[in-house]
C-alpha positions as CSV (number, residue, x, y, z in Angstrom):
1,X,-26.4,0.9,-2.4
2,X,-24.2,-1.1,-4.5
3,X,-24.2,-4.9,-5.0
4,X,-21.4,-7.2,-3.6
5,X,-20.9,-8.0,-6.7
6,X,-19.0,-4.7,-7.4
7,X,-16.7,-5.4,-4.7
8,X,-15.9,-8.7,-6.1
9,X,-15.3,-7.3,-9.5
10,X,-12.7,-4.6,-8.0
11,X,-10.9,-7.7,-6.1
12,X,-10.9,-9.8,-9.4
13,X,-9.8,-6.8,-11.7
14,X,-6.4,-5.9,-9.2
15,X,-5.8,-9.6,-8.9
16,X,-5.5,-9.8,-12.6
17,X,-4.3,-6.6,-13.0
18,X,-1.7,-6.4,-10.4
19,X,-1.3,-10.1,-8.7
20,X,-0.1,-11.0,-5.4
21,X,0.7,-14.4,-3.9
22,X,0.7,-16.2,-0.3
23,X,4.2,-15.1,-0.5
24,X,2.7,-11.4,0.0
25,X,2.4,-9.5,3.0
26,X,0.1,-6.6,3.1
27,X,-0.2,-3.9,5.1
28,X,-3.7,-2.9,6.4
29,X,-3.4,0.8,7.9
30,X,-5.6,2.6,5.5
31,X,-9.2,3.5,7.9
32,X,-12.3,1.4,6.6
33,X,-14.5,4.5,6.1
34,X,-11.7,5.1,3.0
35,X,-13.2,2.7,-0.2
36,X,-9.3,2.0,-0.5
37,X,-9.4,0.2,3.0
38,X,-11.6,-2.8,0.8
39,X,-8.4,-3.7,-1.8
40,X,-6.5,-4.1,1.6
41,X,-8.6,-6.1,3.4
42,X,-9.9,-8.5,0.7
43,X,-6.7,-9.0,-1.7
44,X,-4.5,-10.9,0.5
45,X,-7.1,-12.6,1.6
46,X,-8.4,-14.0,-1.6
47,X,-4.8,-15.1,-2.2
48,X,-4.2,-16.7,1.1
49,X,-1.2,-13.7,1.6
50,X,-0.9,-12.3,4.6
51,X,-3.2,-9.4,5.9
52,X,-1.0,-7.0,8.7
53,X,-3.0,-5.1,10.4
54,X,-1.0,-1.3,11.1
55,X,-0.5,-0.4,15.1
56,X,-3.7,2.9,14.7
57,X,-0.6,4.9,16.9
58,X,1.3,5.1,13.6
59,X,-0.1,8.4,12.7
60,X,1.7,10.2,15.2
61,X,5.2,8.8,14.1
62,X,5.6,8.4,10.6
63,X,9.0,6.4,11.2
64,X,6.9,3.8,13.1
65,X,5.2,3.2,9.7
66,X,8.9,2.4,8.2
67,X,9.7,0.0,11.5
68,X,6.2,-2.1,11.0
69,X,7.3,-2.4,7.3
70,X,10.3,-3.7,8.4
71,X,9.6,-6.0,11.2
72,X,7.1,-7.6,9.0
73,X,8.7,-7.6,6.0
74,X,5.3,-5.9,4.0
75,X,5.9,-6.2,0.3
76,X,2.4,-4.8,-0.6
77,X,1.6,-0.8,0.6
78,X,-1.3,1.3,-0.2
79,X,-0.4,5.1,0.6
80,X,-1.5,8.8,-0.4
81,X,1.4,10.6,-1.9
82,X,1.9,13.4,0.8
83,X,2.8,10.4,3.2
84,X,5.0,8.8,0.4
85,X,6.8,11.9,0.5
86,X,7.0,12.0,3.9
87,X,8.3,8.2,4.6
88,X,11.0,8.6,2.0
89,X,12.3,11.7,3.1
90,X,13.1,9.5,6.1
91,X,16.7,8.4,6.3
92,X,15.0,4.9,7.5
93,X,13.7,4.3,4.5
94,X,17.4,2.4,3.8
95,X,16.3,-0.3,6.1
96,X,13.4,-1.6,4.0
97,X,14.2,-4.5,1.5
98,X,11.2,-6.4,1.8
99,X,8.7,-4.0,-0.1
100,X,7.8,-4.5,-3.7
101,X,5.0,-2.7,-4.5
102,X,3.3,0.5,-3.4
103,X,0.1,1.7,-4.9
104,X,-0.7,5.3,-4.2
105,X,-4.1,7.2,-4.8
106,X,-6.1,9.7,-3.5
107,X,-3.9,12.3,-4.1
108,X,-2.0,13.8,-7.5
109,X,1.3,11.7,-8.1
110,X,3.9,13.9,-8.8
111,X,6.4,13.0,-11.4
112,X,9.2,14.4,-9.1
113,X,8.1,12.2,-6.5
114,X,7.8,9.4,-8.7
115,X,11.3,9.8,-9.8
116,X,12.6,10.0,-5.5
117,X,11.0,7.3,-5.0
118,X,12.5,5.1,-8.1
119,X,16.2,6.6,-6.3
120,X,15.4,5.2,-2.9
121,X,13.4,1.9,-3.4
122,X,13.4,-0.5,-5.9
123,X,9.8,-1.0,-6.4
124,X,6.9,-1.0,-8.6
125,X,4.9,2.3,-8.0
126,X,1.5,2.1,-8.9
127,X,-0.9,5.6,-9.5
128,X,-4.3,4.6,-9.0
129,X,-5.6,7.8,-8.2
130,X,-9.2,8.3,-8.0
131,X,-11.9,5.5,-7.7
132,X,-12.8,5.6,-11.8
């Protein structure tokens, strides 16, 4: 088992290391058997931002992941690469304004989609993949 303590650590080091604000909406879609489902739940909430829990139906439309972005105006994402790649193949992907920063893990990070996504959004892209 490991202590709360670790998962206060983790919350602490991504504040300091990658800060939001109650200015910040995150996006909550990521499921809560995935350790990367904690940074969701807990950042915003630590901050007083706002914690936006994802519609579960999203899976079966990737453009209805684009439209909750949107009608919420996210600024904070947390996605795997291979669905990076999907969403910004998507010619919605013009509509979003309000996102700032994506953090993507669990998956390599490919330089070439690293670069698509620099043409398409202007955003901070963080790789954080793999727990250590």
């Amino acid at each position: 088992m490991i202590s709360h303590q670790a998962l206060c650590n983790h919350t602490q080091w991504m504040q300091d290391a990658f800060p939001l604000n109650e200015k910040d909406k995150v996006l909550q879609k990521t499921p809560i058997s995935f350790d990367a489902s904690v940074w969701e739940f807990y950042a915003p909430l630590v901050v007083g931002a706002q914690l936006v829990m994802a519609q579960p139906d999203w899976r079966k439309d990737s453009s209805s992941l684009i439209e909750m972005i949107a009608q919420h105006q996210i600024t904070i994402v947390q996605m795997v690469p291979s669905l990076l790649q999907v969403i910004i193949s998507l010619e919605k992907i013009k509509t979003i304004t309000s996102l700032k920063r994506i953090f993507c893990g669990g998956e390599r990070l490919s330089l070439t989609l690293m670069v698509e996504t620099f043409n398409k959004l202007n955003i901070e892209l963080i790789n954080l993949y793999g727990p250590t």
